[in-house]
Structures are given as structure tokens and as C-alpha cells.
Backbone as numpy.savetxt, mean C-alpha at the origin, in Angstrom:
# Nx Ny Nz CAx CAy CAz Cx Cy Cz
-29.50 -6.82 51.96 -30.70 -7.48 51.47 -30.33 -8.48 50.38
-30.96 -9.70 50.44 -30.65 -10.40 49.21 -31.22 -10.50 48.16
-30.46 -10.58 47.15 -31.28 -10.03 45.63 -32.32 -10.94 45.11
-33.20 -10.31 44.47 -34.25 -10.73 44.28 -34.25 -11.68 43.18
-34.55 -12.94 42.35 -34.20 -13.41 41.27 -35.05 -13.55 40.71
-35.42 -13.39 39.32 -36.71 -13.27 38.72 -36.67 -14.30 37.71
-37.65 -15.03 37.67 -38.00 -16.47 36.61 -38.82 -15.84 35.11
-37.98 -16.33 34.08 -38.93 -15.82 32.99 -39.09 -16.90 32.25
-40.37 -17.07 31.64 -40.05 -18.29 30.39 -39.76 -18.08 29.24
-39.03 -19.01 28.57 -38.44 -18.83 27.66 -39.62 -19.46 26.50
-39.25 -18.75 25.69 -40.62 -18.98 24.31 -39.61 -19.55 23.55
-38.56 -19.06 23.17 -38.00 -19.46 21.64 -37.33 -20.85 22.04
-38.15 -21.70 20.79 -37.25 -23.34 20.93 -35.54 -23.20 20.17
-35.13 -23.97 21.19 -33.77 -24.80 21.07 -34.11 -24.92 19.75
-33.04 -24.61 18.22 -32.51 -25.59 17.54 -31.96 -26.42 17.77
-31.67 -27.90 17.32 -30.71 -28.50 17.97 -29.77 -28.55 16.23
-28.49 -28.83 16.59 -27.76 -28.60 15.25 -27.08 -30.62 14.82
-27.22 -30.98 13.85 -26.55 -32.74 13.90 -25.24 -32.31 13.52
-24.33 -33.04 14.52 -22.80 -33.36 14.35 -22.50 -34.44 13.37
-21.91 -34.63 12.07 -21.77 -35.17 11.18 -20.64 -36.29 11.66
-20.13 -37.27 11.78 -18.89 -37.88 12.29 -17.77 -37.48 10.73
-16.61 -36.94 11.24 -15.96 -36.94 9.76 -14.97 -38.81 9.87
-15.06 -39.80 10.53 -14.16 -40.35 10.42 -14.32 -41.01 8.91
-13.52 -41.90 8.99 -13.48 -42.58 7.73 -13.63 -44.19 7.94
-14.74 -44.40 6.86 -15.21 -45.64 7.07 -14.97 -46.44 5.80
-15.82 -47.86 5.70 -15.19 -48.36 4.19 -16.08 -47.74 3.12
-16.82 -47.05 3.61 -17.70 -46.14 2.49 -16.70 -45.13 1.50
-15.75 -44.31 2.05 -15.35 -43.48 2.44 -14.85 -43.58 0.84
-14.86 -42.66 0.08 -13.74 -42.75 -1.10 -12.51 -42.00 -1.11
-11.72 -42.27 -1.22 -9.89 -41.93 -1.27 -9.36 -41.56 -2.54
-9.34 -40.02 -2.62 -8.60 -39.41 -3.95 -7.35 -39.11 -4.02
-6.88 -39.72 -5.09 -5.42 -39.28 -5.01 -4.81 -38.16 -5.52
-3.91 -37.55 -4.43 -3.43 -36.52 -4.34 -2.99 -35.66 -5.90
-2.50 -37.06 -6.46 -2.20 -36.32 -8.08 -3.32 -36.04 -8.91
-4.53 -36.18 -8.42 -6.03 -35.74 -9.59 -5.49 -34.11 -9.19
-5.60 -33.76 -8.12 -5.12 -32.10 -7.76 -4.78 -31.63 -8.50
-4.94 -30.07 -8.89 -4.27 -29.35 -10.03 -3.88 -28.06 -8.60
-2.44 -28.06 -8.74 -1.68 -26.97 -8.15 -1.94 -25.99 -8.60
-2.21 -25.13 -8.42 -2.10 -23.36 -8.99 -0.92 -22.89 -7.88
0.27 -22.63 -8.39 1.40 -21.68 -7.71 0.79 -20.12 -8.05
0.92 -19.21 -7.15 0.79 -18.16 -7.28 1.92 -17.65 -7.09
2.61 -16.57 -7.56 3.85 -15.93 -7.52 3.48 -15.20 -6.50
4.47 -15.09 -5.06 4.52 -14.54 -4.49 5.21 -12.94 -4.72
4.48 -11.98 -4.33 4.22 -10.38 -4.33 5.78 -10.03 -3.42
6.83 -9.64 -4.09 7.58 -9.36 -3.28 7.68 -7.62 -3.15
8.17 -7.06 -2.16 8.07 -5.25 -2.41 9.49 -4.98 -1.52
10.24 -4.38 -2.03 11.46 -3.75 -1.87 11.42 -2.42 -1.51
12.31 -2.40 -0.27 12.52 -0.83 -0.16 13.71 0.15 -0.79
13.50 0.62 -1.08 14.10 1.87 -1.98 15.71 1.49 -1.81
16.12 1.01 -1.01 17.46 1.53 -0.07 18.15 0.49 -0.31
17.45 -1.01 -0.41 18.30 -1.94 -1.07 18.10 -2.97 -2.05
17.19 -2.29 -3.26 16.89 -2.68 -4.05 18.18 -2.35 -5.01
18.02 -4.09 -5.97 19.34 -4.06 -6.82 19.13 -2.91 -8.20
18.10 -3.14 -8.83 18.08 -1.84 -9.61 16.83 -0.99 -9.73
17.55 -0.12 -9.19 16.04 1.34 -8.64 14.90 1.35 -10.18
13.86 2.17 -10.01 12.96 2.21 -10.60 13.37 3.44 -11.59
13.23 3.37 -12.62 13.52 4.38 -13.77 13.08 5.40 -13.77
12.78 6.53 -13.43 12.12 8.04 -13.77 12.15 7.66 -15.53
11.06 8.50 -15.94 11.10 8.75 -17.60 12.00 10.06 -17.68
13.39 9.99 -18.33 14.59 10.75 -18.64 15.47 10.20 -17.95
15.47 9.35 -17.18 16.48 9.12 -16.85 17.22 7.25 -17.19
16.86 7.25 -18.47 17.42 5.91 -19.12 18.80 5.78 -19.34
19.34 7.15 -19.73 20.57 6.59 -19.87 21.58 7.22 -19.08
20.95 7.56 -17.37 21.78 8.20 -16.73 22.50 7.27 -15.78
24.25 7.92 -15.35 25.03 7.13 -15.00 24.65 6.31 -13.73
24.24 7.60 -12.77 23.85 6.96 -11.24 22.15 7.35 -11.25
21.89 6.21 -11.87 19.77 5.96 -11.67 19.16 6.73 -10.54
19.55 6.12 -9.16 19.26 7.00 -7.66 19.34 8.09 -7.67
20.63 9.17 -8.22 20.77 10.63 -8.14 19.77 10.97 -9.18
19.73 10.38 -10.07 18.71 11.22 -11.26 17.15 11.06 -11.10
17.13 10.05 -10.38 15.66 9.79 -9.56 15.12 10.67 -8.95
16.18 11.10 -7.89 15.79 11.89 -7.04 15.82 13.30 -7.40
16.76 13.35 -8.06 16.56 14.79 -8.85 14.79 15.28 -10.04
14.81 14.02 -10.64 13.89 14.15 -11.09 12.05 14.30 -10.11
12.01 13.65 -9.35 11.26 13.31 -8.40 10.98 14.98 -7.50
12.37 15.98 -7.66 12.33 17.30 -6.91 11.83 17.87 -7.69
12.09 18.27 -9.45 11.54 18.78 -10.19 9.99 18.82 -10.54
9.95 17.87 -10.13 8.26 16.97 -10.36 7.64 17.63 -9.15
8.28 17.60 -8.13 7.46 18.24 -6.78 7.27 19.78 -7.07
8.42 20.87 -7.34 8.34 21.98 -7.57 7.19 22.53 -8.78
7.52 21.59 -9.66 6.21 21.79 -10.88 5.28 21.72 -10.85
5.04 20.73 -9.90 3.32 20.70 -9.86 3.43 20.76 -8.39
3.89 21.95 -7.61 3.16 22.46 -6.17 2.47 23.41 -6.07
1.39 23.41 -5.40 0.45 24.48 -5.90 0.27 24.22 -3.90
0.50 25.96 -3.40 0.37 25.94 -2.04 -0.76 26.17 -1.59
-2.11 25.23 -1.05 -2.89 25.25 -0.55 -4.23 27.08 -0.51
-4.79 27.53 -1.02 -5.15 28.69 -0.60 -5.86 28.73 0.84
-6.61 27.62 1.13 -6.63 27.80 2.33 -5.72 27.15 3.61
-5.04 26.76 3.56 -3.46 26.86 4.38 -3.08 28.12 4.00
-2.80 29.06 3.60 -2.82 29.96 3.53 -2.94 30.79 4.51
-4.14 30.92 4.17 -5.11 31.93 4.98 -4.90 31.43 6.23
-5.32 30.07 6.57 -4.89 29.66 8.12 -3.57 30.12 8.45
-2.80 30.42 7.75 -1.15 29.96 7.91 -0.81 28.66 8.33
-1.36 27.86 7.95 -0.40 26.40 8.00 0.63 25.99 7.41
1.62 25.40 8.07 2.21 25.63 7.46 3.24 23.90 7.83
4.64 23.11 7.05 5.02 22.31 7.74 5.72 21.22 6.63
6.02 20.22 7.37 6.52 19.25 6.71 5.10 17.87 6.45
4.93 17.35 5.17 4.41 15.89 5.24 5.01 14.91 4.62
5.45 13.98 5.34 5.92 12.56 5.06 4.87 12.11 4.26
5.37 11.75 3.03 4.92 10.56 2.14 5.85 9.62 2.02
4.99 8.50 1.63 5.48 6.95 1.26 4.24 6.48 0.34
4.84 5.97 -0.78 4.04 5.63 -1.91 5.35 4.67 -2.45
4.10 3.16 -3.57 4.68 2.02 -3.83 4.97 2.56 -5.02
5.89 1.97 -6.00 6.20 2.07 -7.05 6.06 0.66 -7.83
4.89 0.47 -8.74 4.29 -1.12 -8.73 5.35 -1.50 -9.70
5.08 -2.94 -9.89 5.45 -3.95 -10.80 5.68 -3.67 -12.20
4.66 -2.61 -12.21 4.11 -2.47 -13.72 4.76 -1.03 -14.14
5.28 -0.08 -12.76 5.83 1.07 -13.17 4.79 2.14 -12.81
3.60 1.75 -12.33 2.52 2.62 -11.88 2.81 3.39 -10.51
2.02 3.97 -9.92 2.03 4.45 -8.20 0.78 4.12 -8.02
1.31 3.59 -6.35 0.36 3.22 -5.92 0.62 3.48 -4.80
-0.95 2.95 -3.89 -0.50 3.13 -1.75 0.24 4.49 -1.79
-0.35 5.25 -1.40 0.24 6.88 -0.92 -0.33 6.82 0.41
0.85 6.69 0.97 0.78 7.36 2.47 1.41 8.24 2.92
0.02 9.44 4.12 1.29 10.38 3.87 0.57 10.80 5.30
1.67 11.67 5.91 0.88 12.52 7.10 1.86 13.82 7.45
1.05 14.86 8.42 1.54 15.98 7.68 0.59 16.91 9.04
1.09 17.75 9.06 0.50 19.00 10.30 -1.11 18.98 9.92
-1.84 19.15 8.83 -2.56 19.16 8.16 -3.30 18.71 7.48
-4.80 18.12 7.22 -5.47 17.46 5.71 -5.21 18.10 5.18
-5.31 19.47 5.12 -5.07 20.46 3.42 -3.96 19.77 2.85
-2.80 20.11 3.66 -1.29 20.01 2.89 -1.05 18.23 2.24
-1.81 17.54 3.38 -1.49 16.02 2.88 -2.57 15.62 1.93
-3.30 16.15 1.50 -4.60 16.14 0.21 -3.68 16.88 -0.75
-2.94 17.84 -0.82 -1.49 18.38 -1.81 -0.36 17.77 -2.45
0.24 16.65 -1.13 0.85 16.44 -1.42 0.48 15.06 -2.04
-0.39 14.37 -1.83 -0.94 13.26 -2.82 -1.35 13.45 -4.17
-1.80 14.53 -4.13 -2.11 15.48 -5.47 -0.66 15.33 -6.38
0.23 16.13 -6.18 1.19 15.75 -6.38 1.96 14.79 -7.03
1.89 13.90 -5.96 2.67 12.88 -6.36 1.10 11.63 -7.00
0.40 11.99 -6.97 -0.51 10.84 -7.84 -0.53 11.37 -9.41
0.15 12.35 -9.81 0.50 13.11 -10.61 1.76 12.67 -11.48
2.32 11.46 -10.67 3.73 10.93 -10.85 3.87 10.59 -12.62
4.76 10.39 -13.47 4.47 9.56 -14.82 4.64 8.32 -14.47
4.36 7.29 -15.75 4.79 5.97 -15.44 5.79 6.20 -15.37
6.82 4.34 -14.63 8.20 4.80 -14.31 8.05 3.67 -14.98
10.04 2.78 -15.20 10.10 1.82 -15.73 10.36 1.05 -14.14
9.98 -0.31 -13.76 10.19 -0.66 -12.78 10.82 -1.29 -12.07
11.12 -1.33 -10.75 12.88 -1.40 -10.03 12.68 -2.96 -10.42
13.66 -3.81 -9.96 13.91 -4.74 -10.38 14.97 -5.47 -9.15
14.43 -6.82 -8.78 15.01 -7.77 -7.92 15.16 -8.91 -8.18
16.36 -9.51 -8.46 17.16 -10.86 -9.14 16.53 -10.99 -10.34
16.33 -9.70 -11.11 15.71 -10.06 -12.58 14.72 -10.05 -12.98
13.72 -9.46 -11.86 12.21 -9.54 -11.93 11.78 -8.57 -11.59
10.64 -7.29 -12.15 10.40 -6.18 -11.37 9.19 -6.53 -10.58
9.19 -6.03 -9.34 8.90 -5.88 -7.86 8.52 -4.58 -7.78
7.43 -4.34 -6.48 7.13 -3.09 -6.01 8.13 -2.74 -5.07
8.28 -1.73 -5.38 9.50 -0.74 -4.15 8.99 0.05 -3.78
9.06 0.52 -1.92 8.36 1.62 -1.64 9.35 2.79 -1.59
8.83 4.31 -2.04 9.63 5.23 -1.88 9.12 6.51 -0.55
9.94 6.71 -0.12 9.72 7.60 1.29 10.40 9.61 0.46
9.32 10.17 0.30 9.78 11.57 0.18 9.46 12.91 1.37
9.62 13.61 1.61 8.94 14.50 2.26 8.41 15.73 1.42
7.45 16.36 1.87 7.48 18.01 0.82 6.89 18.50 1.97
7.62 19.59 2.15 8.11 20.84 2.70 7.03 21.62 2.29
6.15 22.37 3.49 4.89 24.24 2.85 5.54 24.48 3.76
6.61 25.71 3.34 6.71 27.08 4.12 6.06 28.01 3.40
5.40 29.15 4.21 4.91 30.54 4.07 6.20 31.41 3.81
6.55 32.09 2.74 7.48 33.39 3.02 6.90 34.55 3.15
């Protein structure tokens, strides 16, 4: 059978919209480029942990020999101190590894925590955690400190 086609009228009027011509005529006024005021913005550079020229400072560790080992050492202590294992993971028994990655700003702050993990409980912990971080002093690239991102994991086992 062939389909049936149905006529409706249309109520709502056409706007019509005016096309402006952009050319250039002798009307036209011509500014020169030097009235412009440049604003340079410093471009945001962010370094990863791994080959940044000088790592980000933990607080205690100013006058240690290898910065990276005492970082990381410090950074474990910091995790153990303030881990507090979920009570309800617990009870579920959940249990597992969550990857975090969090920036270490310009300024020595934390920032951007990303993390994922068997679990919301455990990855709501482990942001806890580490948003818990102190200021740091901050890493530094050709002389300038930069955000660096750092990659940790933390470990919930049940014993």
C-alpha cells in the first residue's frame, strides 16, 4: 500500500536573519597591529615524576642526599599514619589494591587525585589520605617549579 502523506500548515513565521558583508571597503578603518597589547601567558607545564630534573621536596627531607628515596620513604610513612581501614569494607570484606595519581602543584600544594580501586569505600580512603598530604617544596624544571604528577598505590588487606 502506498503511504499516506499528510499536509499540515505551518503557523510559525520564518525569521529571516541579514548577512552583514565583512569585506572591506574605503569606509573601512585599518588598525595597526602595534595599538595591540600582547598578554603572554606562561604556559602550564606538568612533569612526570620519573623525569623531572629536581623532584618535589617532602617537609624533612631538605637536606637529604637522594630527594626520590626520602620522598618515597616519607610518602610510606604518611600512608601508614594516617590509614584508617574502612569499617565498612570490613564488614563486606573488601578488600585490594587502589591506584592513585595526584599533581603536586607549582606552589607545593596537591591537587587532581585520581584514583581507582576494587571499591568507593577504599578509593574515598585513599584520597582521604593523601589529601591529608603537607605542603611540599616544589619539583622544579630548567629552574622553574612545575606541577609533577605522582603515581602511588595503597594496598587494604584484611588479616
Amino acid at each position: 500500500l502506498p503511504i499516506e502523506i499528510e499536509i499540515i500548515d505551518d503557523d510559525e513565521p520564518i525569521i529571516e536573519t541579514e548577512v552583514i558583508a565583512s569585506e572591506v571597503d574605503t569606509d573601512t578603518e585599518i588598525i595597526d597591529p602595534s595599538d595591540f597589547e600582547v598578554i603572554e601567558e606562561p604556559e602550564e607545564v606538568k612533569v612526570i615524576w620519573t623525569t623531572i630534573e629536581e623532584v618535589p621536596i617532602f617537609p624533612g627531607c631538605e637536606s637529604a642526599e637522594d630527594k626520590r628515596a626520602c620522598f618515597n620513604e616519607m610518602m610510606q610513612k604518611h600512608i601508614r599514619k594516617n590509614f584508617r581501614y574502612p569499617e565498612l569494607a570490613q564488614e563486606m570484606g573488601i578488600q585490594g589494591r587502589v591506584n592513585t595519581q595526584f599533581l603536586i602543584n607549582n606552589d607545593g600544594s596537591i591537587g587532581a587525585i585520581q584514583k581507582r580501586g576494587p571499591h568507593n569505600v577504599l578509593e574515598k580512603e585513599a584520597v582521604r589520605i593523601l589529601s591529608k598530604l603537607p605542603k611540599m617544596t616544589p619539583g622544579k624544571q630548567r629552574g622553574s617549579a612545575v606541577k609533577v604528577s605522582f603515581a602511588i598505590p595503597i594496598t587494604f588487606k584484611l588479616e
